[in-house]
PALUM-430879 format. One line per 4 residues: number of its first residue (from 1); their letters; for each residue x, y, z of C-alpha. Coordinates in nm, 3 decimals, decimal comma, m for minus. Example, Ala and Ser with C-alpha at 12.3 -4.5 7.8 and 13.67 -1.06 7.14 Angstrom:
1	as	1,230 m0,450 0,780  1,367 m0,106 0,714
This chain:
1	xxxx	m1,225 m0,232 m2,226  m1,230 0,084 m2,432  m1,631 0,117 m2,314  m1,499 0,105 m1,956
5	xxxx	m1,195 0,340 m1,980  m1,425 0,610 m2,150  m1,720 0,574 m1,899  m1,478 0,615 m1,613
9	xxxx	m1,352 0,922 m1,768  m1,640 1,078 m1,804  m1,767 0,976 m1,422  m1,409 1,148 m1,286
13	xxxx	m1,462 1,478 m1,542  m1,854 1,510 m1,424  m1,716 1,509 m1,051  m1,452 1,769 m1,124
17	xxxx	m1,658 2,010 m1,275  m1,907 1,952 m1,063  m1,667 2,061 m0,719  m1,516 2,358 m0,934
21	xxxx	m1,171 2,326 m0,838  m0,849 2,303 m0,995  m0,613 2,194 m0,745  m0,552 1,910 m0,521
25	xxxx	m0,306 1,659 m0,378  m0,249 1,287 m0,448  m0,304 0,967 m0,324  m0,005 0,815 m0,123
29	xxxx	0,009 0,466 m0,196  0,223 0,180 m0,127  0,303 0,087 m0,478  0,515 0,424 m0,557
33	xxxx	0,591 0,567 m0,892  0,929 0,536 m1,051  1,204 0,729 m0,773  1,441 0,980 m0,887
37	xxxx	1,687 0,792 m0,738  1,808 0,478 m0,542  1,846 0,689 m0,274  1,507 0,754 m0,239
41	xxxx	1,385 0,413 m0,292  1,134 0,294 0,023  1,204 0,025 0,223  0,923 m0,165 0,480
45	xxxx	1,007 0,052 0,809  1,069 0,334 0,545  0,721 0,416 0,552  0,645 0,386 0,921
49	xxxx	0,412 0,639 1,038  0,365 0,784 0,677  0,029 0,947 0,647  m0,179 1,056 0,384
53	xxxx	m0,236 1,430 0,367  m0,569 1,557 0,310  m0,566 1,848 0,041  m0,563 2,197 0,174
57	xxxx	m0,837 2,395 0,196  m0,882 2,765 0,148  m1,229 2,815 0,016  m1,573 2,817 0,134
61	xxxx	m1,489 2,630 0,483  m1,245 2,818 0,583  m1,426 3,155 0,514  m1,706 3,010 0,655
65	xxxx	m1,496 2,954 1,016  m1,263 3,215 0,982  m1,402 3,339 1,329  m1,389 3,005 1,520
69	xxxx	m1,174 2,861 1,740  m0,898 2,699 1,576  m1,040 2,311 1,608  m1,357 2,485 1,339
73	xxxx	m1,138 2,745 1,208  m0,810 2,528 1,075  m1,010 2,231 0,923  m0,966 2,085 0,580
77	xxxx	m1,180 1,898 0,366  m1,102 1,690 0,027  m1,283 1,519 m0,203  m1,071 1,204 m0,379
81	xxxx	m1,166 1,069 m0,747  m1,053 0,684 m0,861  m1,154 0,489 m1,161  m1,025 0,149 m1,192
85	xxxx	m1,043 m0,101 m1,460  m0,960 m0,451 m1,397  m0,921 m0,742 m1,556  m0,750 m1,099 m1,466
89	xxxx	m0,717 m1,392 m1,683  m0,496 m1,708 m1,778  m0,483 m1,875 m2,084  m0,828 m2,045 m2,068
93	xxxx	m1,090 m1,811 m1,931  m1,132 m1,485 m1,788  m1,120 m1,498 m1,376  m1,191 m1,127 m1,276
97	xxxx	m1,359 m0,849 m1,440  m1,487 m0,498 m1,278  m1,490 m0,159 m1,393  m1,565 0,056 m1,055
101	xxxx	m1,578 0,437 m0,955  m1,442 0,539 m0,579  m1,466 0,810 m0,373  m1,287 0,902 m0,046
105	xxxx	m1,442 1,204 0,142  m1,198 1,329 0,387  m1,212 1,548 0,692  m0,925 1,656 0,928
109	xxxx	m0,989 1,942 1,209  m0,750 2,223 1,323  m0,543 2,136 1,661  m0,778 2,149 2,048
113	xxxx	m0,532 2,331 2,284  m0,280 2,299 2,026  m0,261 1,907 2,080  m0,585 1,726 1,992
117	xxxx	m0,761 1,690 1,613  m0,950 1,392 1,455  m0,956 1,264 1,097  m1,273 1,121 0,951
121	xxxx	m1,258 0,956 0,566  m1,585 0,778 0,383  m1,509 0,543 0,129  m1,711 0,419 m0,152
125	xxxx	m1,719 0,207 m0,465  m1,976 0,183 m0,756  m1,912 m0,091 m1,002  m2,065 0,012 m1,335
129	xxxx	m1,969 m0,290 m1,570  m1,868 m0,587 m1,338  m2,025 m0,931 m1,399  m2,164 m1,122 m1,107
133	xxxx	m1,998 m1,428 m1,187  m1,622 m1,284 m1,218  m1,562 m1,140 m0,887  m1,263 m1,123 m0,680
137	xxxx	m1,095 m0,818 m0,845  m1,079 m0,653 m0,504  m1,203 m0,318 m0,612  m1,545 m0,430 m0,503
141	xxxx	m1,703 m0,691 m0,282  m1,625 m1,034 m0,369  m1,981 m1,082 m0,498  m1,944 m0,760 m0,716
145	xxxx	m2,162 m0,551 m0,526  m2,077 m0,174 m0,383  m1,866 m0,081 m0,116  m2,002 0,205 0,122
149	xxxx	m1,787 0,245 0,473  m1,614 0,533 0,690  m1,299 0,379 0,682  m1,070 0,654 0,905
153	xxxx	m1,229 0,799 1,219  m0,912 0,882 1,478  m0,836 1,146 1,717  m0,473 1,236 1,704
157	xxxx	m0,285 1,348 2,019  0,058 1,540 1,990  0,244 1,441 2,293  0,617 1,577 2,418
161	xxxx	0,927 1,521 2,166  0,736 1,411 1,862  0,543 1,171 1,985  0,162 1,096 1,955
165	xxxx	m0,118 0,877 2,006  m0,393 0,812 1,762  m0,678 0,621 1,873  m0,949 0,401 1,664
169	xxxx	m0,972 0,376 1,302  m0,689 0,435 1,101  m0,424 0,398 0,827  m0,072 0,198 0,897
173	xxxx	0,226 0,148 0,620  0,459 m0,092 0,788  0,548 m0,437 0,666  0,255 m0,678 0,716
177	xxxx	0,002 m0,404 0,856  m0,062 m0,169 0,563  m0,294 0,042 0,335  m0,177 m0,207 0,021
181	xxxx	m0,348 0,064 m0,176  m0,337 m0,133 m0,506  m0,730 m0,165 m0,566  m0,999 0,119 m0,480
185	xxxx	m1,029 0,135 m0,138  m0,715 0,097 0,085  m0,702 m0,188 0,396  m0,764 0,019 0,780
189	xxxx	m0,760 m0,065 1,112  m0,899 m0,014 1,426  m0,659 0,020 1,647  m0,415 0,230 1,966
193	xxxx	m0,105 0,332 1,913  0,173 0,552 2,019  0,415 0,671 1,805  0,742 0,904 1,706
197	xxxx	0,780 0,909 1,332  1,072 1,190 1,344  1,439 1,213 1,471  1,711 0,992 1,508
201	xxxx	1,465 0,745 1,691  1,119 0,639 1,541  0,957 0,359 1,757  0,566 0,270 1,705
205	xxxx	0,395 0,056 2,011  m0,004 m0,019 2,048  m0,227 m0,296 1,952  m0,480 m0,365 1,643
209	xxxx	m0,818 m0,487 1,718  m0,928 m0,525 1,415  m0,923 m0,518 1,067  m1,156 m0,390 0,753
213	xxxx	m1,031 m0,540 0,427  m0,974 m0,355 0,082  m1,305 m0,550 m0,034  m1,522 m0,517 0,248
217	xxxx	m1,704 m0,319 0,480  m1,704 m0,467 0,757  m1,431 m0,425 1,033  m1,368 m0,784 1,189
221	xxxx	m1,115 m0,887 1,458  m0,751 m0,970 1,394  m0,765 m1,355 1,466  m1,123 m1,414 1,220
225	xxxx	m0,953 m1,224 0,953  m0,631 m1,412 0,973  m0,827 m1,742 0,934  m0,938 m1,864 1,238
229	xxxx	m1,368 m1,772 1,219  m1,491 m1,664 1,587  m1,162 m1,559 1,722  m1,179 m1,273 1,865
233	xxxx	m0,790 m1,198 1,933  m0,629 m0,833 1,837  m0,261 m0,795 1,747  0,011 m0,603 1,940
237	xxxx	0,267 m0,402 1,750  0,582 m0,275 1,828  0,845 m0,138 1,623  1,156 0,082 1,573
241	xxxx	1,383 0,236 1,369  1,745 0,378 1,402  1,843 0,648 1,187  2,230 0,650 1,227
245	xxxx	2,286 0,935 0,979  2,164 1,047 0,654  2,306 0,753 0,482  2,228 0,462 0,716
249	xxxx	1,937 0,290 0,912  1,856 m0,028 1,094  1,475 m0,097 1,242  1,295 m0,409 1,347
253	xxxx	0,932 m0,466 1,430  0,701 m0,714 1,568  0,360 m0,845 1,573  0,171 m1,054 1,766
257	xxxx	m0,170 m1,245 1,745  m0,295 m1,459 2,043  m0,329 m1,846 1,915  m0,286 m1,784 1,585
261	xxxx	0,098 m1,655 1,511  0,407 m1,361 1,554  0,568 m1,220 1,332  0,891 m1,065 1,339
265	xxxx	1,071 m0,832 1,054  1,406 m0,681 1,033  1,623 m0,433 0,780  1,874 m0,254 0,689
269	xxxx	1,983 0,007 0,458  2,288 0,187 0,360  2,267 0,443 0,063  2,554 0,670 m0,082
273	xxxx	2,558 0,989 m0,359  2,881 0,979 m0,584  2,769 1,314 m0,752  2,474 1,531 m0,908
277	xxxx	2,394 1,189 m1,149  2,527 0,861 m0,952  2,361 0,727 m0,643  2,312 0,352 m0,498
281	xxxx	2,128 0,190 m0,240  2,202 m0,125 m0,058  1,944 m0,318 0,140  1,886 m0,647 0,349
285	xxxx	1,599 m0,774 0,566  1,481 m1,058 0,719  1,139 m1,216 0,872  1,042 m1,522 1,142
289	xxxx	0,703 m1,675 1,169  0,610 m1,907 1,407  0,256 m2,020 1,544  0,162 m1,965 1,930
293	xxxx	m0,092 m2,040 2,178  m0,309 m2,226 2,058  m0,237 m2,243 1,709  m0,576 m2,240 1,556
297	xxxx	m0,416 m2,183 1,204  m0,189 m2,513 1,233  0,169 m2,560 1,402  0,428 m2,422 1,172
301	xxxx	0,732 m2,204 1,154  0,918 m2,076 0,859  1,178 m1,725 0,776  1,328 m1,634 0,559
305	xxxx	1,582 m1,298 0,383  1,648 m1,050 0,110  1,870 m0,826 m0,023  1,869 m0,570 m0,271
309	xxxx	2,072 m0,357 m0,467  1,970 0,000 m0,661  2,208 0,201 m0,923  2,082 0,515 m1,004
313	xxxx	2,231 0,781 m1,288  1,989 1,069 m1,418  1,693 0,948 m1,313  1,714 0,609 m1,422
317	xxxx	1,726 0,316 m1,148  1,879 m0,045 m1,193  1,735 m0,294 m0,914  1,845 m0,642 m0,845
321	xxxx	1,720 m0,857 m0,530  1,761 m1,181 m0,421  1,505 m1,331 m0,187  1,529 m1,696 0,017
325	xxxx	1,231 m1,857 0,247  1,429 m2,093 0,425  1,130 m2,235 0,613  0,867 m2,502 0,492
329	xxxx	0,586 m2,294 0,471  0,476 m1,983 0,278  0,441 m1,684 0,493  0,095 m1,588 0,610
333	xxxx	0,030 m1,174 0,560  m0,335 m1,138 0,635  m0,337 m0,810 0,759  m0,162 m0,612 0,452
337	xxxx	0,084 m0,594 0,181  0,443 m0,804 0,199  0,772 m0,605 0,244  0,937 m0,888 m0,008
341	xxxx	1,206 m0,711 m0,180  1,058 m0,970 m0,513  0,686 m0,966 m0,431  0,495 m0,871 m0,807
345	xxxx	0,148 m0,780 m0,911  0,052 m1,148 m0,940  0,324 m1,364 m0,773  0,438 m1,319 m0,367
349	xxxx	0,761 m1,513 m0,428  0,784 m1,641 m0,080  0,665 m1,999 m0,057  0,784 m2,236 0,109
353	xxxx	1,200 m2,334 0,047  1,123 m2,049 m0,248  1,418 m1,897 m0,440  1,344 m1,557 m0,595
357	xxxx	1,559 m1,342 m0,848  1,476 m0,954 m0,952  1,566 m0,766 m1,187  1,424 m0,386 m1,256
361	xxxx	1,511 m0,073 m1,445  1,254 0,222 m1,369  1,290 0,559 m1,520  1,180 0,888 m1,416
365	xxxx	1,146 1,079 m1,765  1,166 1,455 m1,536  1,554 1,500 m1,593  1,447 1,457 m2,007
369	xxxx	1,204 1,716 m2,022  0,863 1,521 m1,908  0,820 1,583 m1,608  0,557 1,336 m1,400
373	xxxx	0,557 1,052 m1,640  0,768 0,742 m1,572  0,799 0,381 m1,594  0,906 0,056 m1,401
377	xxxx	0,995 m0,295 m1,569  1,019 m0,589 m1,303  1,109 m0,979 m1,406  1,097 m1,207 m1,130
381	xxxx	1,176 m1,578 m1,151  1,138 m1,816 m0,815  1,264 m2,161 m0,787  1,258 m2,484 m0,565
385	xxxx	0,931 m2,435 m0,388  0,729 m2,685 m0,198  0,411 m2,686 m0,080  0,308 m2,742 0,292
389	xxxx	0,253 m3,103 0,232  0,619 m3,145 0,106  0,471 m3,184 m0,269  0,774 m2,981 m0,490
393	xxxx	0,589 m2,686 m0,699  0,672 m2,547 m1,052  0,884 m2,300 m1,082  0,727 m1,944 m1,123
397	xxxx	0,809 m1,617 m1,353  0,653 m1,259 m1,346  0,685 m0,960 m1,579  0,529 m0,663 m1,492
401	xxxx	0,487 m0,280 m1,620  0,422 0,004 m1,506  0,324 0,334 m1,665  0,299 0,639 m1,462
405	xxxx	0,165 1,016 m1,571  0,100 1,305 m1,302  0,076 1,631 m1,526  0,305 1,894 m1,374
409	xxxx	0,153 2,269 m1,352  m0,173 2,368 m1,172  m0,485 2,302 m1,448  m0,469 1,944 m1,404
413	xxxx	m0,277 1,930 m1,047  m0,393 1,625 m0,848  m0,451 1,388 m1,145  m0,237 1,112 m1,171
417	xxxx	m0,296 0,785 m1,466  m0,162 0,487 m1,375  m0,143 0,141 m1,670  m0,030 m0,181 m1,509
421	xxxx	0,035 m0,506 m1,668  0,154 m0,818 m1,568  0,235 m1,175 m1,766  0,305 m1,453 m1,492
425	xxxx	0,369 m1,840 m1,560  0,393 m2,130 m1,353  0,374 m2,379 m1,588  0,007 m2,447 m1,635
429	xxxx	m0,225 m2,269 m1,863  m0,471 m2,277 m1,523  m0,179 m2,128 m1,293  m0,061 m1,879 m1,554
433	xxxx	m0,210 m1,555 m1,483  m0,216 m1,210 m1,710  m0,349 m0,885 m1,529  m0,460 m0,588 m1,674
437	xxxx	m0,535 m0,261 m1,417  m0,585 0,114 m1,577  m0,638 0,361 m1,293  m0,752 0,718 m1,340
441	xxxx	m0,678 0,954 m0,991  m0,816 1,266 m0,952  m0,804 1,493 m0,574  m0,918 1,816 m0,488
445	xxx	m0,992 2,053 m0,237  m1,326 2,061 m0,255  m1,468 2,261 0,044
């Protein structure tokens, strides 16, 4: 482990020298670091239309196009550094094992008659100590081998009122089509959208075609990555959230695949300041799944709710949820990352007839005099499951840890060290699982 940790370091300290820059942004990613507050704790439609913004440049390409029209002359390049180290296991044997560099080169354009730009990102990811026979850590190909893809290539189209368009290859962060940037290289889509993402009305409306996974290269249609090989279906979207005030907001969204299944999601979220060191949150959603058409995947339906609860004072945040899948199947998210007020690092906590308790106390150490490091402690417990076939499953537990460090100031801006650990047990030393991930970020503007 201690091999791998100092290899990556080195790799991510070469790179930085290397580009001869100081300052940068950071990755945006699903899984967010501890919140000040409950009040700024993210919900699914909370991060619809969120978009990761490439670093600002104001070196050598911009001096270089200083003269040029502003598509050439407003452009911005960044270079992205990750190291991961991960490592899965139960109580009998090791399952996954990879130690991996990544790179994302990104490229965004100045504005074309003040209303068309593109965005272009190339992914990659270099195992350096990964086994060939413990794959499936997701920060390479399942077979352990490199990753090598241009995973973002969009033009973006500003349209009257806030509204846009983007078209092809690109990022989403709404519940059950998402980045789910928890391994090296983040799930995208290829897809058309429109899509207002300010006001006191956000709606998003287009369809996916398809899909390239976290582990993979390859971009494949909607239906074959859901499960159904040769199906060539896409997904429509639509969505929409109502922003009643400052304090309150109510969205829904829905997704549909031809044959295979919909998908529908729902929330709510009220959130209140008592003072300079009190806040709260209070949250509730809901999903249905049902199959359609055909129903290549099988005939089944199943929903199922949650609600949540945050108490906030100086920067520390109390979290309980309660989640309930009423149906008799576990719900199917192929195409990204769960909204599941209880989902964990290992567990989902939404099988079928599943009960599923939270608790969590995160603390932002900023308010104590250190600023950019912070921690979260989840323990989940779910009860009463069944599987498809009616047999009753053992009950589950998670405990998970976070460890968060972004070092304020500009020397070592855009670095950001992430420790996760989680200890989950069903009941079986070959269920159990223990996972291990130490991530090392590093951004810059490097053009």
């Amino acid at each position: 482990m201690f091999k791998s940790l100092t290899a990556i370091a080195l790799a991510l300290a070469s790179l930085a020298l290397g580009a001869g820059v100081a300052s940068a942004d950071n990755y945006i990613a699903v899984e967010n670091i501890a919140p000040l507050s409950a009040q700024s704790m993210l919900l699914g439609l909370g991060r619809a239309g969120e978009e990761e913004e490439l670093s600002p440049s104001k070196k050598i390409l911009q001096q270089l196009l200083y003269d040029s029209v502003p598509f050439w002359r407003d452009s911005t390049a960044s270079l992205k550094l990750r190291g991961y180290d991960f490592q899965r296991d139960n109580d009998v044997e090791i399952l996954s094992d990879a130690s991996a560099i990544g790179t994302e080169l990104g490229f965004k354009s100045g504005q074309w008659h003040d209303r068309v730009s593109v965005v272009a990102s190339w992914h990659t990811s270099s195992g350096f100590d990964a086994p060939s026979d413990l794959g499936g850590s997701g920060i390479l190909a399942p077979d352990q081998s490199n990753l090598s893809m241009i995973s973002r290539a969009y033009v973006h189209v500003d349209l009257p009122k806030d509204t846009f368009l983007r078209l092809y290859r690109q990022d989403f962060n709404v519940p059950y089509l998402n980045r789910s940037d928890s391994r090296m290289i983040p799930n995208t889509h290829e897809a058309y959208i429109i899509e207002r993402d300010k006001g006191r009305l956000e709606f998003l409306l287009g369809h996916v075609t398809k899909m390239k996974k976290k582990d993979s290269e390859d971009f494949l249609p909607m239906g074959e990555v859901a499960g159904a090989p040769g199906n060539q279906s896409g997904s429509s979207i639509g969505g929409i959230r109502f922003n009643i005030n400052d304090d309150i907001s109510i969205g829904a969204m829905a997704m549909h695949t031809s044959d295979l299944f919909s998908t529908a999601y729902s929330e709510t979220s009220y959130k209140h300041t008592f003072n300079d060191q009190w806040g709260m949150q209070l949250a509730a959603q809901a999903t249905q799944q049902w199959s359609i058409g055909e129903q290549l995947l099988g005939d089944f339906n199943t929903h199922g709710f949650g609600l949540r609860g945050a108490l906030s004072y100086q920067g520390a945040v109390l979290n309980l949820a309660y989640t309930k899948n009423n149906g008799d199947f576990k719900v199917r998210s192929p195409f990204g990352g769960r909204p599941n007020f209880t989902t964990g690092m290992l567990y989902d906590f939404d099988r079928a007839g599943e009960e599923a308790w939270r608790i969590g106390l995160s603390q932002n150490f900023e308010a104590y005099g250190l600023p950019g490091f912070s921690v979260i402690v989840n323990y989940t417990e779910g009860r009463n499951s069944v599987a498809d076939n009616g047999i009753e499953l053992n009950d589950e537990s998670e405990m998970a840890i976070t460890a968060d460090y972004r070092p304020p100031g500009t020397a070592l801006r855009g670095l950001w060290l992430r420790v996760r650990y989680a200890d989950g047990r069903r009941g079986d030393p070959l269920s159990d699982r223990r996972n291990l991930r130490i991530i090392v970020n590093y951004s810059l503007s490097a053009l």
